[in-house]
mmCIF file of the N, C-alpha and C atoms, coordinates in Angstrom:
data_MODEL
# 
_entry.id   MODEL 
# 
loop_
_atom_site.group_PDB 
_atom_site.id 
_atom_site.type_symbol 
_atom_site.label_atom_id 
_atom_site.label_alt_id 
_atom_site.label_comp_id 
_atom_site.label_asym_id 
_atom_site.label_entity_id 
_atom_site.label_seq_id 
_atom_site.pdbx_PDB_ins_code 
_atom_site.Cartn_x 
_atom_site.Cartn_y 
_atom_site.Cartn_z 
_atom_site.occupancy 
_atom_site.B_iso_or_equiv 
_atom_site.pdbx_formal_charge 
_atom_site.auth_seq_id 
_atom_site.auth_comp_id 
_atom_site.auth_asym_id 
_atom_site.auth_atom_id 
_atom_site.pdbx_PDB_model_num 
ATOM 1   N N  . UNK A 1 1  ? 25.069 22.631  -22.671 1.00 0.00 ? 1  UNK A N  1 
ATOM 2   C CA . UNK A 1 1  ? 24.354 21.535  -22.037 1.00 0.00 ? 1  UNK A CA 1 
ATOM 3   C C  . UNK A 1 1  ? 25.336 20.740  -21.172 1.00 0.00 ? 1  UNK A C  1 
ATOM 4   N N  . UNK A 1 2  ? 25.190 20.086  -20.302 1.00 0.00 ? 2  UNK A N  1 
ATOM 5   C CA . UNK A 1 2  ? 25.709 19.922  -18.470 1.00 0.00 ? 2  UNK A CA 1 
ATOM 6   C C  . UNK A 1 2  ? 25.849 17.844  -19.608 1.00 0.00 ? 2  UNK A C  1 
ATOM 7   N N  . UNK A 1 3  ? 27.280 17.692  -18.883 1.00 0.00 ? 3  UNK A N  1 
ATOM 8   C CA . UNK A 1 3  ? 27.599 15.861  -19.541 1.00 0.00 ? 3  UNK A CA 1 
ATOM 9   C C  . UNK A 1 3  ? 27.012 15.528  -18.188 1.00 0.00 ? 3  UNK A C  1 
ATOM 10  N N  . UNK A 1 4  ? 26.203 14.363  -18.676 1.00 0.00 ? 4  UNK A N  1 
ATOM 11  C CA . UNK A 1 4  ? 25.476 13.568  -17.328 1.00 0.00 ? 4  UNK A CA 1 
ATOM 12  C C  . UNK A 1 4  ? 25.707 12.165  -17.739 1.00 0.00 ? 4  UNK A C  1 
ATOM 13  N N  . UNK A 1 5  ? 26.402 11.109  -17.233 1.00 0.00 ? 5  UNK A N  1 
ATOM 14  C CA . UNK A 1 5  ? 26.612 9.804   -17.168 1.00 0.00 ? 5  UNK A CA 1 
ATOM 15  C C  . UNK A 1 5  ? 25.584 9.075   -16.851 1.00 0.00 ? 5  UNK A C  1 
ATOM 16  N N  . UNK A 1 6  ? 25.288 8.693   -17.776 1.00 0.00 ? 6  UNK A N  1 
ATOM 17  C CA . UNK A 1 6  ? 23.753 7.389   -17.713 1.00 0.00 ? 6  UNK A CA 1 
ATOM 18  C C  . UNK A 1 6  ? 24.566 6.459   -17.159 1.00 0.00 ? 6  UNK A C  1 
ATOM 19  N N  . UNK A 1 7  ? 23.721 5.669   -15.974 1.00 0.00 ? 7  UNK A N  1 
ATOM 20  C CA . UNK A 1 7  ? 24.068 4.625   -15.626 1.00 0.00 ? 7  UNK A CA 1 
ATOM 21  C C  . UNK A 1 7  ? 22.568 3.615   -15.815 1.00 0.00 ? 7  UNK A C  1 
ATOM 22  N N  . UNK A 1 8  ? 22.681 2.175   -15.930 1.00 0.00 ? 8  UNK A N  1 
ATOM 23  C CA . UNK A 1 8  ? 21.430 1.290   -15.641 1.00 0.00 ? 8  UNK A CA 1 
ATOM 24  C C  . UNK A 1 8  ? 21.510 0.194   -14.581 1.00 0.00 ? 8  UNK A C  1 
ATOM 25  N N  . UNK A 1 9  ? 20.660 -0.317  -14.181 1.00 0.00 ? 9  UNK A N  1 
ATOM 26  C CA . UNK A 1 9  ? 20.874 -1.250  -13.284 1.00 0.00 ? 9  UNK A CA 1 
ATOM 27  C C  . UNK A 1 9  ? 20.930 -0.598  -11.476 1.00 0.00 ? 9  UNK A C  1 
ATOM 28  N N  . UNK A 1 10 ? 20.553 0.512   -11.328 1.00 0.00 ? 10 UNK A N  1 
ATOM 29  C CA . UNK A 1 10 ? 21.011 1.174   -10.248 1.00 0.00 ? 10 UNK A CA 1 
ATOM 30  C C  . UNK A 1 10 ? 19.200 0.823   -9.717  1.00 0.00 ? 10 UNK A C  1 
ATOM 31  N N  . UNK A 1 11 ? 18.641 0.317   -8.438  1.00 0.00 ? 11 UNK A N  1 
ATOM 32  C CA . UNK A 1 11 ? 17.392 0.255   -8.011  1.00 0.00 ? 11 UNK A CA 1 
ATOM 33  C C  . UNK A 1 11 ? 16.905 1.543   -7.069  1.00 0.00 ? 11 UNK A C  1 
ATOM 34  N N  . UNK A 1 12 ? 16.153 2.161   -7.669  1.00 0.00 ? 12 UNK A N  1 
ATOM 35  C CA . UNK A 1 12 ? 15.354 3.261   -6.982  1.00 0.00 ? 12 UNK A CA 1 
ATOM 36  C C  . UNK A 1 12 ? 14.733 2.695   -5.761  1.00 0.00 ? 12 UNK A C  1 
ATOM 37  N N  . UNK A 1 13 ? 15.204 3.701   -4.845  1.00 0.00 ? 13 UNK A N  1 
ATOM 38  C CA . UNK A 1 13 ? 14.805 3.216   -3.463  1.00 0.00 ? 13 UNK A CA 1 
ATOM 39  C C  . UNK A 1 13 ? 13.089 3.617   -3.203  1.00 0.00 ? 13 UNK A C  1 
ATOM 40  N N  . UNK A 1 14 ? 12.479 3.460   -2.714  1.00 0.00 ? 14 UNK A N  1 
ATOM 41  C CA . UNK A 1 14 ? 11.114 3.014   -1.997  1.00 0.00 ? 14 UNK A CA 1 
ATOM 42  C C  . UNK A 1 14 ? 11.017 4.892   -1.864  1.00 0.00 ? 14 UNK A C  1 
ATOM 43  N N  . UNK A 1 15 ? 10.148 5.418   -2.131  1.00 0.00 ? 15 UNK A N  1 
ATOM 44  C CA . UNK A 1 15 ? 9.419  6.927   -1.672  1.00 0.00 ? 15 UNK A CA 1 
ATOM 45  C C  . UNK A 1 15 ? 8.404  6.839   -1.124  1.00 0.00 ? 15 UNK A C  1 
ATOM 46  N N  . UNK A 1 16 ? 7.500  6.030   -1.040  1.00 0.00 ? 16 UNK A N  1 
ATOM 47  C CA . UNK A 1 16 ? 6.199  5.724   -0.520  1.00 0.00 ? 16 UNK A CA 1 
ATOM 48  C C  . UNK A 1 16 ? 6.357  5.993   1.521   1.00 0.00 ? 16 UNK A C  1 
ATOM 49  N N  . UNK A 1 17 ? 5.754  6.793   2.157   1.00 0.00 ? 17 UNK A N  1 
ATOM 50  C CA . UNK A 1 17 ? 6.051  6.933   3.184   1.00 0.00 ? 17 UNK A CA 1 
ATOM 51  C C  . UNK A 1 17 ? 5.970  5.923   4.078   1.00 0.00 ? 17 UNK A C  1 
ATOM 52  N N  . UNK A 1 18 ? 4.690  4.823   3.798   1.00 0.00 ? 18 UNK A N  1 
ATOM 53  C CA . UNK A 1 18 ? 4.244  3.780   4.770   1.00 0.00 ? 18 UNK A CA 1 
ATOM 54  C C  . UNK A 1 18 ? 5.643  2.661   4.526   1.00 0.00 ? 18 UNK A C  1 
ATOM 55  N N  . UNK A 1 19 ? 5.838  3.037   3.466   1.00 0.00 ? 19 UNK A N  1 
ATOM 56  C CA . UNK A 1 19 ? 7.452  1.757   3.142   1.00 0.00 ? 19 UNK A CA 1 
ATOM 57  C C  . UNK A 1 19 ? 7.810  2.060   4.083   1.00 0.00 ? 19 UNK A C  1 
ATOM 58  N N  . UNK A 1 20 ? 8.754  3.260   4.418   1.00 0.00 ? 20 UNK A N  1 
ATOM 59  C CA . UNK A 1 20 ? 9.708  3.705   5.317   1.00 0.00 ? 20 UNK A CA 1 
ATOM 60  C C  . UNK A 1 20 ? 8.999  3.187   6.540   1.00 0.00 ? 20 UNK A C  1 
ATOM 61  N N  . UNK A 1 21 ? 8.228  3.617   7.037   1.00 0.00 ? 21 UNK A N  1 
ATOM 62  C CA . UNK A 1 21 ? 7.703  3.449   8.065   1.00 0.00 ? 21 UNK A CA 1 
ATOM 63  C C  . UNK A 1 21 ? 7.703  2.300   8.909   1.00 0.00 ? 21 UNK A C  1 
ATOM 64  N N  . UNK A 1 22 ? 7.317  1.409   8.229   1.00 0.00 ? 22 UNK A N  1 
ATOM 65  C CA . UNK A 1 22 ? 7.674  -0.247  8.853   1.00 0.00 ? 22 UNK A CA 1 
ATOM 66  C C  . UNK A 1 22 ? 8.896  -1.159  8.535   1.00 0.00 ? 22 UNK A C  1 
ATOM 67  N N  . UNK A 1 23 ? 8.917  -2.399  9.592   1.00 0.00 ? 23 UNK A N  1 
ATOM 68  C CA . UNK A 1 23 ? 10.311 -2.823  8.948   1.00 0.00 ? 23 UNK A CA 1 
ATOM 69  C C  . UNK A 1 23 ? 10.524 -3.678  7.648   1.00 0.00 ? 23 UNK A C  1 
ATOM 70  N N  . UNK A 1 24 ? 9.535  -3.719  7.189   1.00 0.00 ? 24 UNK A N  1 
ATOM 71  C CA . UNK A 1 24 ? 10.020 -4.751  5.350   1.00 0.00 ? 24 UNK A CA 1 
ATOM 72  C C  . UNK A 1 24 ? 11.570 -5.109  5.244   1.00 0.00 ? 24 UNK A C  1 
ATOM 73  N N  . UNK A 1 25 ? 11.784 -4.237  5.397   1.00 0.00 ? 25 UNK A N  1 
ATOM 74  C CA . UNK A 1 25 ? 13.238 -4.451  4.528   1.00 0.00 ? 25 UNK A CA 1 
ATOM 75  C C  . UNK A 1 25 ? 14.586 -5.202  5.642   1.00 0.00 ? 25 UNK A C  1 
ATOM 76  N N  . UNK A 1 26 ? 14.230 -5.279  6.369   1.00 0.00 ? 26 UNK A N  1 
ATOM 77  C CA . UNK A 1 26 ? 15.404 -6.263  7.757   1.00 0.00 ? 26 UNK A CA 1 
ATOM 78  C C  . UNK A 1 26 ? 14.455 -7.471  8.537   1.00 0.00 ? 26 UNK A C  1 
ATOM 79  N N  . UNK A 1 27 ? 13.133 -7.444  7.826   1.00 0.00 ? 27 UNK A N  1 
ATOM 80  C CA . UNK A 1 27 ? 12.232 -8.960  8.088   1.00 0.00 ? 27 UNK A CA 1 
ATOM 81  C C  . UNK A 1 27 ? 12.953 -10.032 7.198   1.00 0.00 ? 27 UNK A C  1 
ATOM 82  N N  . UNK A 1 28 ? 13.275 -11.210 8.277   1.00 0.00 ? 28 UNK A N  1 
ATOM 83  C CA . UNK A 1 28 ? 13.378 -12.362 7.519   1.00 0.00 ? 28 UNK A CA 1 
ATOM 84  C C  . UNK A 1 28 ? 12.367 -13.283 7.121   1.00 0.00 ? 28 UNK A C  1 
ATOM 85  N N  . UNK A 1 29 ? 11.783 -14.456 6.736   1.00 0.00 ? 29 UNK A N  1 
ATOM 86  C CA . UNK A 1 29 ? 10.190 -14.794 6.511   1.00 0.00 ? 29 UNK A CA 1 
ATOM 87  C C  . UNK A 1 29 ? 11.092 -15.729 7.910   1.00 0.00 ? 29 UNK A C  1 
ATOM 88  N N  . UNK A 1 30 ? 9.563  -15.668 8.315   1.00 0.00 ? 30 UNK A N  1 
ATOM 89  C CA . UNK A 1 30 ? 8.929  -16.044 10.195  1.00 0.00 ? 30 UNK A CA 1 
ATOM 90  C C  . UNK A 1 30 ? 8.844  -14.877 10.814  1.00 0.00 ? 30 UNK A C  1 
ATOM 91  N N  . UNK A 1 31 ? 9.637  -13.719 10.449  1.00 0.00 ? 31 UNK A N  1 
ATOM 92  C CA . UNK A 1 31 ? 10.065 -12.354 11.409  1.00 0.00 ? 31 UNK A CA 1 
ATOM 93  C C  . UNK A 1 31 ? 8.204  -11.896 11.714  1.00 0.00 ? 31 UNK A C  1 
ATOM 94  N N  . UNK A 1 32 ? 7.811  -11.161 11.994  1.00 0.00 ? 32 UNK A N  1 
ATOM 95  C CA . UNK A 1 32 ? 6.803  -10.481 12.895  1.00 0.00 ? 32 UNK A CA 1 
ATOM 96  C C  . UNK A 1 32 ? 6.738  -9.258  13.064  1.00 0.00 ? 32 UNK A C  1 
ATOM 97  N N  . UNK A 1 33 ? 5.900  -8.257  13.127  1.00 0.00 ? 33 UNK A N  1 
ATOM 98  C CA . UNK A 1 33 ? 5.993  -7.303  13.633  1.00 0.00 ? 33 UNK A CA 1 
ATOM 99  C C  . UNK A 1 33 ? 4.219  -6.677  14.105  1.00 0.00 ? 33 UNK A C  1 
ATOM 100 N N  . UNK A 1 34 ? 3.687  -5.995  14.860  1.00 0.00 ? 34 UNK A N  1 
ATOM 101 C CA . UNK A 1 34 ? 2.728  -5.761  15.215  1.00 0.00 ? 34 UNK A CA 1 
ATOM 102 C C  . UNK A 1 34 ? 2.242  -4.156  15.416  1.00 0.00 ? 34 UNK A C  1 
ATOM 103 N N  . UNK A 1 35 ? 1.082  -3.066  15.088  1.00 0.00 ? 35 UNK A N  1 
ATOM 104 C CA . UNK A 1 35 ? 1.302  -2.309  14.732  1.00 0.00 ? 35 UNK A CA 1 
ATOM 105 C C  . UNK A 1 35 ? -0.456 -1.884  15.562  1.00 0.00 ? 35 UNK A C  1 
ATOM 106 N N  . UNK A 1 36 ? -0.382 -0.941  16.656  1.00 0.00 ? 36 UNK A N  1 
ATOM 107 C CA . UNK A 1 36 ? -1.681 -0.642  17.058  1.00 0.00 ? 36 UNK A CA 1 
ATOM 108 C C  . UNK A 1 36 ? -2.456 -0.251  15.791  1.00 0.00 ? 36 UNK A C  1 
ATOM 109 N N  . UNK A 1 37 ? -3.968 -0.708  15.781  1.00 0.00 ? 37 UNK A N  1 
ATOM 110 C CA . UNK A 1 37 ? -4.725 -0.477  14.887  1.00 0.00 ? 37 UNK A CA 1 
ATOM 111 C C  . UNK A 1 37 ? -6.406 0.665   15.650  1.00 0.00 ? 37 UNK A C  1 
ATOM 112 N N  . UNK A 1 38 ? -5.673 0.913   16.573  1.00 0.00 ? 38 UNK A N  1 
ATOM 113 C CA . UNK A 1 38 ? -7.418 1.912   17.618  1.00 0.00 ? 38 UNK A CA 1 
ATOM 114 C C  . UNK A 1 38 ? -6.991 2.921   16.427  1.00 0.00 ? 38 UNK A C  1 
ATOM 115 N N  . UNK A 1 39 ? -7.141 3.985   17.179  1.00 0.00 ? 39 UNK A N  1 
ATOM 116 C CA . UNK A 1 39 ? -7.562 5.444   16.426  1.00 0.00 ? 39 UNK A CA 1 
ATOM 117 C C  . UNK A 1 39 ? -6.450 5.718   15.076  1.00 0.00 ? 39 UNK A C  1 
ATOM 118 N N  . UNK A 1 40 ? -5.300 5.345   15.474  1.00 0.00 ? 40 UNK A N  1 
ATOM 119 C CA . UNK A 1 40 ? -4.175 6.339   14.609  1.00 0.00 ? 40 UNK A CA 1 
ATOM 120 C C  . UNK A 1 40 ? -4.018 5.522   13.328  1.00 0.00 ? 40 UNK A C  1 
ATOM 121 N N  . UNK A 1 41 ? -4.198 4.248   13.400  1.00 0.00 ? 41 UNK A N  1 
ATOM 122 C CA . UNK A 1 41 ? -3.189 3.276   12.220  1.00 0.00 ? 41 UNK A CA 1 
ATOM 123 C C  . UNK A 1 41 ? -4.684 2.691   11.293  1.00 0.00 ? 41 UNK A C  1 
ATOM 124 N N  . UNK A 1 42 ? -4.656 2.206   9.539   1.00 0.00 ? 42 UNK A N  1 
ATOM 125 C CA . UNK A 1 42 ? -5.697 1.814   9.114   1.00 0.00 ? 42 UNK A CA 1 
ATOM 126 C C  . UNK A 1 42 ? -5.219 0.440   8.996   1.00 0.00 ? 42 UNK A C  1 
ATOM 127 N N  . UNK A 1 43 ? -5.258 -0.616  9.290   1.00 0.00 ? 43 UNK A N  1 
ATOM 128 C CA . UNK A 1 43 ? -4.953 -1.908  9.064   1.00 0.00 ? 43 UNK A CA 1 
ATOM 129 C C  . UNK A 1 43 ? -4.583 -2.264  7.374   1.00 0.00 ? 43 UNK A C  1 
ATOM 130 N N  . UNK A 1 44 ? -5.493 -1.316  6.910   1.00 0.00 ? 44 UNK A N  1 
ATOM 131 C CA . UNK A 1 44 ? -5.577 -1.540  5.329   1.00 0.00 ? 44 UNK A CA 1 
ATOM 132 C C  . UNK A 1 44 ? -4.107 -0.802  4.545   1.00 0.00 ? 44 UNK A C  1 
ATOM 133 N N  . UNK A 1 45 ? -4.169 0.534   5.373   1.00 0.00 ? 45 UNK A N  1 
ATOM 134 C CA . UNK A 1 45 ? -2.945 0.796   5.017   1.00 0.00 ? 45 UNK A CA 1 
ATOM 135 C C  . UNK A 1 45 ? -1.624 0.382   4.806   1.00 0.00 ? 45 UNK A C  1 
ATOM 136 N N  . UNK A 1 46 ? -1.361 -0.353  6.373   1.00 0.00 ? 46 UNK A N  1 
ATOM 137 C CA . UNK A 1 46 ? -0.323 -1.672  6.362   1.00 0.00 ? 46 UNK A CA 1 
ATOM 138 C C  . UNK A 1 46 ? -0.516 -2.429  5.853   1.00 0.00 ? 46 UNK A C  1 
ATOM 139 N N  . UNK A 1 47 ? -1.386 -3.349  5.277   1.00 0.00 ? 47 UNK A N  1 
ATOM 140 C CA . UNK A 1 47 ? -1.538 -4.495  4.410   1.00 0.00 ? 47 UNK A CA 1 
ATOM 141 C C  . UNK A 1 47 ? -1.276 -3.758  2.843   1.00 0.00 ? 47 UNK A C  1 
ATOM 142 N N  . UNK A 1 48 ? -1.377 -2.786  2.565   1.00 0.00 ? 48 UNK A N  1 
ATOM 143 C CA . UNK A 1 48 ? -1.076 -2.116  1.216   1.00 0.00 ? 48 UNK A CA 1 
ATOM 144 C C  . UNK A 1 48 ? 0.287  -2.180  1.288   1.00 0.00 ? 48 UNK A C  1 
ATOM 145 N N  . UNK A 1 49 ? 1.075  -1.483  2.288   1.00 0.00 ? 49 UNK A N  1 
ATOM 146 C CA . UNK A 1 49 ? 2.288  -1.322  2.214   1.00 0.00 ? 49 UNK A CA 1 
ATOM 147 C C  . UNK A 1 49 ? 2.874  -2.736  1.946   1.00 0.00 ? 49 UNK A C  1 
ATOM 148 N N  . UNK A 1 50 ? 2.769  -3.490  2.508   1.00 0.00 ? 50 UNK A N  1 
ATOM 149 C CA . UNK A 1 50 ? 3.436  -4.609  2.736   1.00 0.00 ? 50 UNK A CA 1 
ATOM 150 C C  . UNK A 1 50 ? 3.189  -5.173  1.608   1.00 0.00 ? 50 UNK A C  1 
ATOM 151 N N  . UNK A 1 51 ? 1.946  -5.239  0.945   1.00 0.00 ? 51 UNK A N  1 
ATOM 152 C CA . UNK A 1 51 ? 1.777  -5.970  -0.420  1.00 0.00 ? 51 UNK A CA 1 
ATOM 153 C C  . UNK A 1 51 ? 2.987  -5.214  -1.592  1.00 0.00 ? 51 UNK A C  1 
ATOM 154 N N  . UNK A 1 52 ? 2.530  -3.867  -1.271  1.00 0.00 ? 52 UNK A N  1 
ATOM 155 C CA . UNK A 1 52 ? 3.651  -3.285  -2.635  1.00 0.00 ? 52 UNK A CA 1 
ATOM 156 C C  . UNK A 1 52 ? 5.095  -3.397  -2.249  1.00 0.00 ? 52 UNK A C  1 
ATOM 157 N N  . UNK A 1 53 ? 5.524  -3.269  -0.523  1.00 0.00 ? 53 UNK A N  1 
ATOM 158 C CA . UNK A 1 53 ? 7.074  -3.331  -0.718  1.00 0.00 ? 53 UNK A CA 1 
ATOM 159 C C  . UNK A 1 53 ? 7.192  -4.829  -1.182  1.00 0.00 ? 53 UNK A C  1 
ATOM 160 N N  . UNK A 1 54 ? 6.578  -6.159  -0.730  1.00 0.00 ? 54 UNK A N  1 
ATOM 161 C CA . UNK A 1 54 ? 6.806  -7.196  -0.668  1.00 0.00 ? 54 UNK A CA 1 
ATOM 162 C C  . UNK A 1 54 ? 7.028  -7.723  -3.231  1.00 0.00 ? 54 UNK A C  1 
ATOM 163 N N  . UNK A 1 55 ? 5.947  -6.882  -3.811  1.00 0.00 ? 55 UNK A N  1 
ATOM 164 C CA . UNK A 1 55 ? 6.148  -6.626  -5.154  1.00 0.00 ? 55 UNK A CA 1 
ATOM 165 C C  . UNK A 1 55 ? 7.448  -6.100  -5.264  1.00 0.00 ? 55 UNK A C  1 
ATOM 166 N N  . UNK A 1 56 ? 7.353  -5.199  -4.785  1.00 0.00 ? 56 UNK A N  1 
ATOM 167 C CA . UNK A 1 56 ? 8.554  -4.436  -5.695  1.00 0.00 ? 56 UNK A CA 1 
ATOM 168 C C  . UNK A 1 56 ? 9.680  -5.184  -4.962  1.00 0.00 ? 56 UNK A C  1 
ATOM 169 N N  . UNK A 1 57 ? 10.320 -5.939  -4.113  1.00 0.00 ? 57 UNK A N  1 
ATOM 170 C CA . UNK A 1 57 ? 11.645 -6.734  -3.657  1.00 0.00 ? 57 UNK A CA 1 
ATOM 171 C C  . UNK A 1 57 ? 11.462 -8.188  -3.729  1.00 0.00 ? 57 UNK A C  1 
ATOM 172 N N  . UNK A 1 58 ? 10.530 -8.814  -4.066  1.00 0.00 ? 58 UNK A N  1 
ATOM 173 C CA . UNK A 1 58 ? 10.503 -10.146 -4.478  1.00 0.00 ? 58 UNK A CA 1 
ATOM 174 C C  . UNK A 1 58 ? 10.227 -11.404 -3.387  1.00 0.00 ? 58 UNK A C  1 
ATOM 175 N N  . UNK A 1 59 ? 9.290  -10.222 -2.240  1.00 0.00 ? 59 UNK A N  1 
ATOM 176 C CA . UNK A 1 59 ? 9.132  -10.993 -0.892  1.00 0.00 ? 59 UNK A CA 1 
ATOM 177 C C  . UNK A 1 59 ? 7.260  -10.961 -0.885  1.00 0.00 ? 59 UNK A C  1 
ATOM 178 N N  . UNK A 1 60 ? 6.975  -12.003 0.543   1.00 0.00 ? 60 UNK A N  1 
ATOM 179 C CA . UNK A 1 60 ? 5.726  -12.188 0.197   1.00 0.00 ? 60 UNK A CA 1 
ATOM 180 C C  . UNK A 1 60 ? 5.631  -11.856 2.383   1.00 0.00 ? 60 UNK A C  1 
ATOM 181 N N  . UNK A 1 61 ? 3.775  -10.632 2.184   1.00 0.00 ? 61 UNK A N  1 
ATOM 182 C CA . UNK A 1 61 ? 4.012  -10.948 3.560   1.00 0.00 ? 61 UNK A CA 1 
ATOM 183 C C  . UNK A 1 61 ? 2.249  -11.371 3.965   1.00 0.00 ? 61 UNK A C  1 
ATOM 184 N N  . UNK A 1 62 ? 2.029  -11.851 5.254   1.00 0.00 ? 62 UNK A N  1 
ATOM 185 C CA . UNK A 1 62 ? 0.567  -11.585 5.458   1.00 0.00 ? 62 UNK A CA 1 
ATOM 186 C C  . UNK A 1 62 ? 0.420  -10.706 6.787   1.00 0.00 ? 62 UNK A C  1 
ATOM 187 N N  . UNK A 1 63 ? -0.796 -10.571 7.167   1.00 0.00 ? 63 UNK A N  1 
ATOM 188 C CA . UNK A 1 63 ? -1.188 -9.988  7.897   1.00 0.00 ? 63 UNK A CA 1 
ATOM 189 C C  . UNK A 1 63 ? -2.642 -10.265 9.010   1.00 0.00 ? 63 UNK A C  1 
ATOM 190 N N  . UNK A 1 64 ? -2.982 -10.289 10.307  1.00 0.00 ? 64 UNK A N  1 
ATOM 191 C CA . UNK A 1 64 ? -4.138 -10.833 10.687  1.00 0.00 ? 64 UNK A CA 1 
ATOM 192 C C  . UNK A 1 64 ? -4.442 -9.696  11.435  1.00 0.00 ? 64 UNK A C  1 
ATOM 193 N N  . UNK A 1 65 ? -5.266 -9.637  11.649  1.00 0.00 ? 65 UNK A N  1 
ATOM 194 C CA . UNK A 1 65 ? -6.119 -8.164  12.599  1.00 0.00 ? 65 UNK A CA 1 
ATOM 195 C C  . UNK A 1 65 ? -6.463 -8.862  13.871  1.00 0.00 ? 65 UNK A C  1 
ATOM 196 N N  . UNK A 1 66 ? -5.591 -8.370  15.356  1.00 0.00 ? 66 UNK A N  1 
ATOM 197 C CA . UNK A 1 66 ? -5.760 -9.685  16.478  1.00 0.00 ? 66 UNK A CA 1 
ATOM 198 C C  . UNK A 1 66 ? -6.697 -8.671  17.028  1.00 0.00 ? 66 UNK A C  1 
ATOM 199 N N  . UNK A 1 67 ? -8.271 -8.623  17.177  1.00 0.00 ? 67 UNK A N  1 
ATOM 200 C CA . UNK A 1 67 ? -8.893 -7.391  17.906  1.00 0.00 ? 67 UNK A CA 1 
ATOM 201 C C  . UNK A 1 67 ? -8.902 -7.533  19.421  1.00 0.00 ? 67 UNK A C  1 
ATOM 202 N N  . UNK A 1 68 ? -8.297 -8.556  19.796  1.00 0.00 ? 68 UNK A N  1 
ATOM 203 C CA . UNK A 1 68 ? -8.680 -9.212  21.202  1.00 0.00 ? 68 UNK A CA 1 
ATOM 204 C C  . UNK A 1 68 ? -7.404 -7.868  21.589  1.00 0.00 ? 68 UNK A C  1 
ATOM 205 N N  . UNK A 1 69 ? -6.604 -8.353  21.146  1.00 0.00 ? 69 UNK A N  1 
ATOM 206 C CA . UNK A 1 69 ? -4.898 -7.301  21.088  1.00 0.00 ? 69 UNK A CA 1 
ATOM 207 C C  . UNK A 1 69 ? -5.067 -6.092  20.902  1.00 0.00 ? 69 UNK A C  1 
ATOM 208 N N  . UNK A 1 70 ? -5.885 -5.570  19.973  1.00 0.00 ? 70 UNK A N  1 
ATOM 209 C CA . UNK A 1 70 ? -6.079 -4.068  19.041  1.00 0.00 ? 70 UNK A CA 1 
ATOM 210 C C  . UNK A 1 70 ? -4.840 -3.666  18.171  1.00 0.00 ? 70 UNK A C  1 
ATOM 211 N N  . UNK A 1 71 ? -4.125 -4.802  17.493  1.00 0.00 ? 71 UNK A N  1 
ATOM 212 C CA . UNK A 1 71 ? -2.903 -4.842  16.893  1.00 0.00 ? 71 UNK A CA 1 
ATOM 213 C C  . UNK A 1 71 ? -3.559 -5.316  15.448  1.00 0.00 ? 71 UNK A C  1 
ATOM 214 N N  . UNK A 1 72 ? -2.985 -5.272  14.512  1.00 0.00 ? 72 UNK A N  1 
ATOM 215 C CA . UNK A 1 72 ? -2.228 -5.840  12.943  1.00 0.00 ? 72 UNK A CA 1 
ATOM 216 C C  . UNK A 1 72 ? -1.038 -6.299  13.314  1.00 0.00 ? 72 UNK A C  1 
ATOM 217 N N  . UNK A 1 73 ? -0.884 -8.168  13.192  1.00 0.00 ? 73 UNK A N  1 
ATOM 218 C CA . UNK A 1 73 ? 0.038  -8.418  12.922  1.00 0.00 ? 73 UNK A CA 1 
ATOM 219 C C  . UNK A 1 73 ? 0.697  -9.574  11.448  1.00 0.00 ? 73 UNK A C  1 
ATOM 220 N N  . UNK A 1 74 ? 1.852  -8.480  11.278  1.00 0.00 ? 74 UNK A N  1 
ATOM 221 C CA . UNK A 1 74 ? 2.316  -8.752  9.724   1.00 0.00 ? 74 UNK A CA 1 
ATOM 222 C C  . UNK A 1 74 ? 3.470  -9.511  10.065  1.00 0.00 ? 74 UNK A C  1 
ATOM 223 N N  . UNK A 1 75 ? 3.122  -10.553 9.045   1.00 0.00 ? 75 UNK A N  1 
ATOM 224 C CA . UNK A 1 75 ? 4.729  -11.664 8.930   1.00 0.00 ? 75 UNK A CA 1 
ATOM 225 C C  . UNK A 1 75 ? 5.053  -11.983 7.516   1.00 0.00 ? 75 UNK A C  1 
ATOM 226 N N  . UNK A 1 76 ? 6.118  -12.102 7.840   1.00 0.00 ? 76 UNK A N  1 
ATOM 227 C CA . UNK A 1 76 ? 7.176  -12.226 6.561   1.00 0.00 ? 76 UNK A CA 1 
ATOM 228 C C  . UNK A 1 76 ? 7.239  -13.639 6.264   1.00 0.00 ? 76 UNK A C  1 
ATOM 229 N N  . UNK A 1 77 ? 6.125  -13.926 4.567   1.00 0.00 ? 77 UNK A N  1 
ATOM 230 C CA . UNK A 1 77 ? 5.857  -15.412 4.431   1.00 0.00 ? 77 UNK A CA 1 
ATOM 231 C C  . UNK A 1 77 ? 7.017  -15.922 3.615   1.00 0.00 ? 77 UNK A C  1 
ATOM 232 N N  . UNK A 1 78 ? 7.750  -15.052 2.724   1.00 0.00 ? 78 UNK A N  1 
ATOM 233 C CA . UNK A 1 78 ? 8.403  -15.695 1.596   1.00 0.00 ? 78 UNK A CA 1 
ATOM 234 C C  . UNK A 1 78 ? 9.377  -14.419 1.406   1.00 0.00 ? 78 UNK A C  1 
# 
């Protein structure tokens, strides 16, 4: 049997693809970002993402649907 060194305290990085995808993680709160919502993007999707990265790192974000724009835009509240 193979010696494997337990370590704890080490934080598993984000696998979720929509994480990666947007910027969460280099938003400061006021930061912004805006994300076409026509054919390709679900608004809901980004508001998921952002709720769970914002859980799992101890940040808070919102989001408004500008249709005049055809954007989602998400800001970094906390």
């Amino acid at each position: 049997m193979a010696d494997f060194k337990i370590e704890k305290g080490i934080e598993m990085p984000a696998s979720h693809r929509a994480m990666r995808r947007y910027p969460f993680a280099d938003m400061e709160v006021g930061d912004s970002f805006a994300v076409p919502v026509n054919d390709g993007e679900d608004d809901m999707t980004v508001r998921s993402a952002a709720w769970d990265y914002g859980r799992r790192h101890g940040m808070k974000f919102t989001g408004r649907l500008l249709r005049d724009e055809g954007v989602l835009r998400v800001w970094r509240v906390a």
